[in-house]
Chimera marker file (.cmm) of the C-alpha trace (Angstrom):
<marker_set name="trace">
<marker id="1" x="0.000" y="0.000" z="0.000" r="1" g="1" b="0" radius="0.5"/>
<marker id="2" x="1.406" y="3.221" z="-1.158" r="1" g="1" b="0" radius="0.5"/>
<marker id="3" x="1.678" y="6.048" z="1.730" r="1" g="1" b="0" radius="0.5"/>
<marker id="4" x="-0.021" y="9.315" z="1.320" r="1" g="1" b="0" radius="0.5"/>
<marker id="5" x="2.367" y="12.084" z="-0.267" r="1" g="1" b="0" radius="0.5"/>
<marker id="6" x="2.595" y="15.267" z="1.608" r="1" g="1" b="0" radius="0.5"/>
<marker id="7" x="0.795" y="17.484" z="-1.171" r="1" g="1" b="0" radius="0.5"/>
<marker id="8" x="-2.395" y="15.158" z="0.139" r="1" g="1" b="0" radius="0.5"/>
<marker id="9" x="-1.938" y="15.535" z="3.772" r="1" g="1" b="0" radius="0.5"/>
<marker id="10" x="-1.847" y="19.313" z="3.391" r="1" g="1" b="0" radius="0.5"/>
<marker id="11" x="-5.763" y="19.281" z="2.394" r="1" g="1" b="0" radius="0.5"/>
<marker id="12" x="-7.006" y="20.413" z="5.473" r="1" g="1" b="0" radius="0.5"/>
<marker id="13" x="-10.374" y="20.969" z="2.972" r="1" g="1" b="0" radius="0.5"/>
<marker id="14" x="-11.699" y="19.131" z="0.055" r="1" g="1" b="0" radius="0.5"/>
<marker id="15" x="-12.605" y="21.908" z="-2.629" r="1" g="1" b="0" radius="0.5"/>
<marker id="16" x="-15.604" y="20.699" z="-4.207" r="1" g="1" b="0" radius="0.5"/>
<marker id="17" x="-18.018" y="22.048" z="-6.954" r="1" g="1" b="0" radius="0.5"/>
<marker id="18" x="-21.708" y="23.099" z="-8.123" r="1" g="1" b="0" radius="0.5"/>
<marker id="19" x="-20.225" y="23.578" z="-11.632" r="1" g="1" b="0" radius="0.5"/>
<marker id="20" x="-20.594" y="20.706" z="-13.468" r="1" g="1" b="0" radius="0.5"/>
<marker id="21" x="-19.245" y="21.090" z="-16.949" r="1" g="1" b="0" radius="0.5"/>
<marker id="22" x="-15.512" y="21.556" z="-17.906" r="1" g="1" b="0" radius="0.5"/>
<marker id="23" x="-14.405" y="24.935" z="-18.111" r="1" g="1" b="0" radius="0.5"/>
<marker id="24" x="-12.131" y="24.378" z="-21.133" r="1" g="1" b="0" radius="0.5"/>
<marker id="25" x="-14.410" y="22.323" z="-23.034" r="1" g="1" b="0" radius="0.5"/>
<marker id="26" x="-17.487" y="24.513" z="-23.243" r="1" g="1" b="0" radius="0.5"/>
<marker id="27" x="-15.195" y="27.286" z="-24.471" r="1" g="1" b="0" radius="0.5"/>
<marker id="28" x="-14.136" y="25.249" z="-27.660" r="1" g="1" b="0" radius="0.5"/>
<marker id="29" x="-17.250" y="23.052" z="-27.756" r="1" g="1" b="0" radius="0.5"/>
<marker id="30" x="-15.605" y="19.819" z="-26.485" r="1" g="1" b="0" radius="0.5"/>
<marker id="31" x="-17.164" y="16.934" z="-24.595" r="1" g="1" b="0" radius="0.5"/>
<marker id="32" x="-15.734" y="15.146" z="-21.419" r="1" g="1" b="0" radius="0.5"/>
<marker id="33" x="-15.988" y="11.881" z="-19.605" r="1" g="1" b="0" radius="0.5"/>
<marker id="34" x="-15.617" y="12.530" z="-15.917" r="1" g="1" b="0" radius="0.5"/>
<marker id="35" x="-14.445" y="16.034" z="-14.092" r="1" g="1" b="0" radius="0.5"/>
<marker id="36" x="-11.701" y="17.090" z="-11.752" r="1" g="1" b="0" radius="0.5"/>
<marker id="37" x="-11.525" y="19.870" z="-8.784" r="1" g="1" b="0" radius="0.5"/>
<marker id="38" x="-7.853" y="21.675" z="-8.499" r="1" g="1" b="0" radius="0.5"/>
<marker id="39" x="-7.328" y="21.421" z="-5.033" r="1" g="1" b="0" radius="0.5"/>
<marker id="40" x="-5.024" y="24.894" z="-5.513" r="1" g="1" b="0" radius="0.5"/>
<marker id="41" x="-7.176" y="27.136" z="-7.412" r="1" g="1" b="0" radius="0.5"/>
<marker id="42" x="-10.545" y="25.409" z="-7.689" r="1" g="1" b="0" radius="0.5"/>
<marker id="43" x="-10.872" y="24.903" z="-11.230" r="1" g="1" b="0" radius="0.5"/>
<marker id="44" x="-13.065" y="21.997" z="-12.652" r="1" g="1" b="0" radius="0.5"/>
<marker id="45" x="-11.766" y="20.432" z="-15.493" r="1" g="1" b="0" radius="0.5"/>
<marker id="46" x="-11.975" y="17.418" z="-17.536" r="1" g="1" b="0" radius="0.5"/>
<marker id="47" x="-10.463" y="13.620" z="-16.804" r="1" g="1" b="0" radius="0.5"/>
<marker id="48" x="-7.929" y="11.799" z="-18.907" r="1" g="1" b="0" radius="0.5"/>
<marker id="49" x="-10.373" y="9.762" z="-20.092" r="1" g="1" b="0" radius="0.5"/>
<marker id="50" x="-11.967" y="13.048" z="-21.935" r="1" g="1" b="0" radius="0.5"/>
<marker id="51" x="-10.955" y="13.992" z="-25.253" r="1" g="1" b="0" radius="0.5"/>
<marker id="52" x="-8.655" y="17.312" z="-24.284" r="1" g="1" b="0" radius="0.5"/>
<marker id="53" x="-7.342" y="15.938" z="-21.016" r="1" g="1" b="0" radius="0.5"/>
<marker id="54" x="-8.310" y="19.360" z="-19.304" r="1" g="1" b="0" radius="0.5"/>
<marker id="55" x="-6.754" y="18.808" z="-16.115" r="1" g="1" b="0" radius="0.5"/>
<marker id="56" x="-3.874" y="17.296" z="-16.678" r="1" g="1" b="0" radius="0.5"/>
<marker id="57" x="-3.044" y="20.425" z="-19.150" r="1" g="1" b="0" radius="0.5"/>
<marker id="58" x="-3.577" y="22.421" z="-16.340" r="1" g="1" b="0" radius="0.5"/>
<marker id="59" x="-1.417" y="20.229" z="-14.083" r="1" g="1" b="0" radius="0.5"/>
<marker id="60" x="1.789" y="20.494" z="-16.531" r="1" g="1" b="0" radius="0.5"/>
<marker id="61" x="0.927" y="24.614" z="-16.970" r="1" g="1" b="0" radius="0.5"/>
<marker id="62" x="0.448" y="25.391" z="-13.457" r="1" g="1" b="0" radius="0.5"/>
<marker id="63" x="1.910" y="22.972" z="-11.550" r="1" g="1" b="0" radius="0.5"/>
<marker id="64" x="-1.040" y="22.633" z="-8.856" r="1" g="1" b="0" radius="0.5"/>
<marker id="65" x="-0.637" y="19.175" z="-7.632" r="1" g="1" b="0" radius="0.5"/>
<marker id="66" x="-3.676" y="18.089" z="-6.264" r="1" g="1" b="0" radius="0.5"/>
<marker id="67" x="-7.075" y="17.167" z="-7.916" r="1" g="1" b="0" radius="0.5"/>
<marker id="68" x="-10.455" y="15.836" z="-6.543" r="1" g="1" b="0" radius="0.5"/>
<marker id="69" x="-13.255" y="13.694" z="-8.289" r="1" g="1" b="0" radius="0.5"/>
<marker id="70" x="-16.252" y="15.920" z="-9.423" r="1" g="1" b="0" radius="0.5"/>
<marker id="71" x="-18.401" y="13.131" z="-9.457" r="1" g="1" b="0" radius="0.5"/>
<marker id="72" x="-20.924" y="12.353" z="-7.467" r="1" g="1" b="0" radius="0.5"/>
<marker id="73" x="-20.147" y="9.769" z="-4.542" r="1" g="1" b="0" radius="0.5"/>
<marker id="74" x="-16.468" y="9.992" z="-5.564" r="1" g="1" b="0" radius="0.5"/>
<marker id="75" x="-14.310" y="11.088" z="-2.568" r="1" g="1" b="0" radius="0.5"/>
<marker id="76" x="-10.765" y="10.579" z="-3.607" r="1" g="1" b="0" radius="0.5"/>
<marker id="77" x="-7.735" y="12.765" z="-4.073" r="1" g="1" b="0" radius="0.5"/>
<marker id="78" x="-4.892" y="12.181" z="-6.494" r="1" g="1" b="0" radius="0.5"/>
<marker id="79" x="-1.367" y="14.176" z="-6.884" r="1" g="1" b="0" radius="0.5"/>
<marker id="80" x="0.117" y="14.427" z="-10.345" r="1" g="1" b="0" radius="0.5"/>
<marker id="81" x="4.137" y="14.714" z="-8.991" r="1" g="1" b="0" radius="0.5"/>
<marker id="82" x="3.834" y="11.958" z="-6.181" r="1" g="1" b="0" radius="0.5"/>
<marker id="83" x="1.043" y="9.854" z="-8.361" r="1" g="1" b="0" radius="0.5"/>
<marker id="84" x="-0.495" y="9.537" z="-4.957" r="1" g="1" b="0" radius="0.5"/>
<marker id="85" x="-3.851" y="8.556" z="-4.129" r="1" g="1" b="0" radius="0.5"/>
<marker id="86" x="-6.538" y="8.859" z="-0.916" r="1" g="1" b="0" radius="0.5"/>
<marker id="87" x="-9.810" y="8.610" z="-0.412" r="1" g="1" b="0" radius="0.5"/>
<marker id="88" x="-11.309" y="10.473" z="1.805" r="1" g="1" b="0" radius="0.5"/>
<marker id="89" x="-14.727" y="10.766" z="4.267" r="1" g="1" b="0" radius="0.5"/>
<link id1="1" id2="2" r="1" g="1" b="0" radius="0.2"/>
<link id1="2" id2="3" r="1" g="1" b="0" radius="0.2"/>
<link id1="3" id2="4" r="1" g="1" b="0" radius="0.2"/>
<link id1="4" id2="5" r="1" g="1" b="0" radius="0.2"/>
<link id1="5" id2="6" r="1" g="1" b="0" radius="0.2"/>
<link id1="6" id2="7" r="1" g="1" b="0" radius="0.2"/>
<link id1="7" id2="8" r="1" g="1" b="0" radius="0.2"/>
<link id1="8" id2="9" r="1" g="1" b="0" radius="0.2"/>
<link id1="9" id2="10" r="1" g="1" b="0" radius="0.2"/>
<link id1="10" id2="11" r="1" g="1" b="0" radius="0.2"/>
<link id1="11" id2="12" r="1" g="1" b="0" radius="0.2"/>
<link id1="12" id2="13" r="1" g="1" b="0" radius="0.2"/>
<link id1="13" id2="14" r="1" g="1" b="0" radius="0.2"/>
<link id1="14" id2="15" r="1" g="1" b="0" radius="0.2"/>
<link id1="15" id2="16" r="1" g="1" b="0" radius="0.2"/>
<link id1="16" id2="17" r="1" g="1" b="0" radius="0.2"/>
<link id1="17" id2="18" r="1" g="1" b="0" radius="0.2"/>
<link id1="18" id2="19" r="1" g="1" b="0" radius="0.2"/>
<link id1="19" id2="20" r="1" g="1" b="0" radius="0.2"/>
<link id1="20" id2="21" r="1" g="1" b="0" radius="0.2"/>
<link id1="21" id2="22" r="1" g="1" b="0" radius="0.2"/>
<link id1="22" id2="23" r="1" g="1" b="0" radius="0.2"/>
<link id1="23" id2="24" r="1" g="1" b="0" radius="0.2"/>
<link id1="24" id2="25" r="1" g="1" b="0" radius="0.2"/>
<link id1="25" id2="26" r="1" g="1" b="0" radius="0.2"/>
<link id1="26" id2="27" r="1" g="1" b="0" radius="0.2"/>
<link id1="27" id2="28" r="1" g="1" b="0" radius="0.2"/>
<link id1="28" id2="29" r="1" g="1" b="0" radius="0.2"/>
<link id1="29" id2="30" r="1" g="1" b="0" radius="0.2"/>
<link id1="30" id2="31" r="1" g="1" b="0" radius="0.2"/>
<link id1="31" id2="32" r="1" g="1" b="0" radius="0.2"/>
<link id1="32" id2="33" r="1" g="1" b="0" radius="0.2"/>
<link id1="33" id2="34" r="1" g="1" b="0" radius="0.2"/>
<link id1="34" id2="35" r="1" g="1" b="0" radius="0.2"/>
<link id1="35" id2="36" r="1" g="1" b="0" radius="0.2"/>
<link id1="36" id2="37" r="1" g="1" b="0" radius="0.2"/>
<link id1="37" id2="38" r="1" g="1" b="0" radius="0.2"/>
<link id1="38" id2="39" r="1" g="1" b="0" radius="0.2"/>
<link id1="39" id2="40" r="1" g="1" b="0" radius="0.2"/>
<link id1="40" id2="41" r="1" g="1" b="0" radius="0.2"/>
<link id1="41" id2="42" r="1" g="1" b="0" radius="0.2"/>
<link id1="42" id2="43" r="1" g="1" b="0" radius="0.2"/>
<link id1="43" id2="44" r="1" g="1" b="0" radius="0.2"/>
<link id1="44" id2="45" r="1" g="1" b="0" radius="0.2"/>
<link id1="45" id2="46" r="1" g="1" b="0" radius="0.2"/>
<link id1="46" id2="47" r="1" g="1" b="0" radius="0.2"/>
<link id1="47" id2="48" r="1" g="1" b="0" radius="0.2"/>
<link id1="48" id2="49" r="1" g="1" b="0" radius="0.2"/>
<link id1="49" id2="50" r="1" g="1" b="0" radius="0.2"/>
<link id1="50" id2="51" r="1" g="1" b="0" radius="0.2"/>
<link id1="51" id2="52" r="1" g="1" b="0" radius="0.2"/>
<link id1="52" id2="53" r="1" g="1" b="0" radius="0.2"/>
<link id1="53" id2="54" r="1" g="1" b="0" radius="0.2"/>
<link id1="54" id2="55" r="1" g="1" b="0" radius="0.2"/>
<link id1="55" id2="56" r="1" g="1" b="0" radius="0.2"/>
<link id1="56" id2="57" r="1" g="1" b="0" radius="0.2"/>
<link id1="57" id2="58" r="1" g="1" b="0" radius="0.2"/>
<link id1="58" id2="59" r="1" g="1" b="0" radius="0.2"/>
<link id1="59" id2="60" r="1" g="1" b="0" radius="0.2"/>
<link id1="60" id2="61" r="1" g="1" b="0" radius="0.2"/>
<link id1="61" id2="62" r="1" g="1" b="0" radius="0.2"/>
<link id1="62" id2="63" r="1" g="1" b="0" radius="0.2"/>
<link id1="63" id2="64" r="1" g="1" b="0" radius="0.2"/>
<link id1="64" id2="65" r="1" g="1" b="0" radius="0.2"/>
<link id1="65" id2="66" r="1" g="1" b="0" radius="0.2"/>
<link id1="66" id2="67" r="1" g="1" b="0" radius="0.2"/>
<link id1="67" id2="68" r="1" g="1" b="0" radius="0.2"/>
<link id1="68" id2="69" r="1" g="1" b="0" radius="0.2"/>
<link id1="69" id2="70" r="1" g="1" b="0" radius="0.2"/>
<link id1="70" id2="71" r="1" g="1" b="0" radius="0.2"/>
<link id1="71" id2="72" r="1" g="1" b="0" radius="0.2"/>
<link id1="72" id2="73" r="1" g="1" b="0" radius="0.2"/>
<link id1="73" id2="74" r="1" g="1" b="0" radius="0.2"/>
<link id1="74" id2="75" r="1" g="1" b="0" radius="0.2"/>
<link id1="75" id2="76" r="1" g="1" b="0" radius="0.2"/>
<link id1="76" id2="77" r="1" g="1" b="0" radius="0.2"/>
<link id1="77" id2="78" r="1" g="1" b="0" radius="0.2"/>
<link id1="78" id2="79" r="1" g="1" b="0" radius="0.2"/>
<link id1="79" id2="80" r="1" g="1" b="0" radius="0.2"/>
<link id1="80" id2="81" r="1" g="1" b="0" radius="0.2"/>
<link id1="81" id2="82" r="1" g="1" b="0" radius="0.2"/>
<link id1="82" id2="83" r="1" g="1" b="0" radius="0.2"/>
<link id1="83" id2="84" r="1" g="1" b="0" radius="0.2"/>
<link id1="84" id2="85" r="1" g="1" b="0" radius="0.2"/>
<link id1="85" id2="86" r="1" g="1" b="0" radius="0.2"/>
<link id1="86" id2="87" r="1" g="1" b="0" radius="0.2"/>
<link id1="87" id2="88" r="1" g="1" b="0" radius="0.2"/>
<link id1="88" id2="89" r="1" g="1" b="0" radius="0.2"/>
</marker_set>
């Protein structure tokens, strides 16, 4: 079992979402699969499963290393630099 990465245990507070369509996407008329919450800035964005990869852009432009599931009943957090994962109550 991998150990959670330090980027993780500094979450004191799950950023979560009422917006529920990727930000990227409806600008250039894109779909998505499954969204993501930035744990830095907030941001939802699209999975890797999606077409544009949203979030993962914004990982490797920003370097915020934290993201959350937008989905509902999903309550996990995953780092991009550590390739961490939690779950979380």
């Amino acid at each position: 079992m991998n150990e959670v990465c330090q980027h993780i245990n500094a979450i004191t507070e799950v950023k979560t979402t009422d917006t529920h369509v990727c930000a990227e996407c409806i600008k250039i008329g894109s779909d998505w699969v499954h969204l993501r919450v930035c744990q830095t800035c907030g941001v939802t964005l699209c999975c890797d499963d999606s077409p544009m990869k949203h979030m993962t852009a914004h990982y490797h432009a920003e370097h915020h290393p934290v993201i959350s599931s937008a989905q509902p009943g999903e309550k996990w957090l995953w780092c991009y630099p550590d390739e961490s994962f939690a779950e979380y109550e």
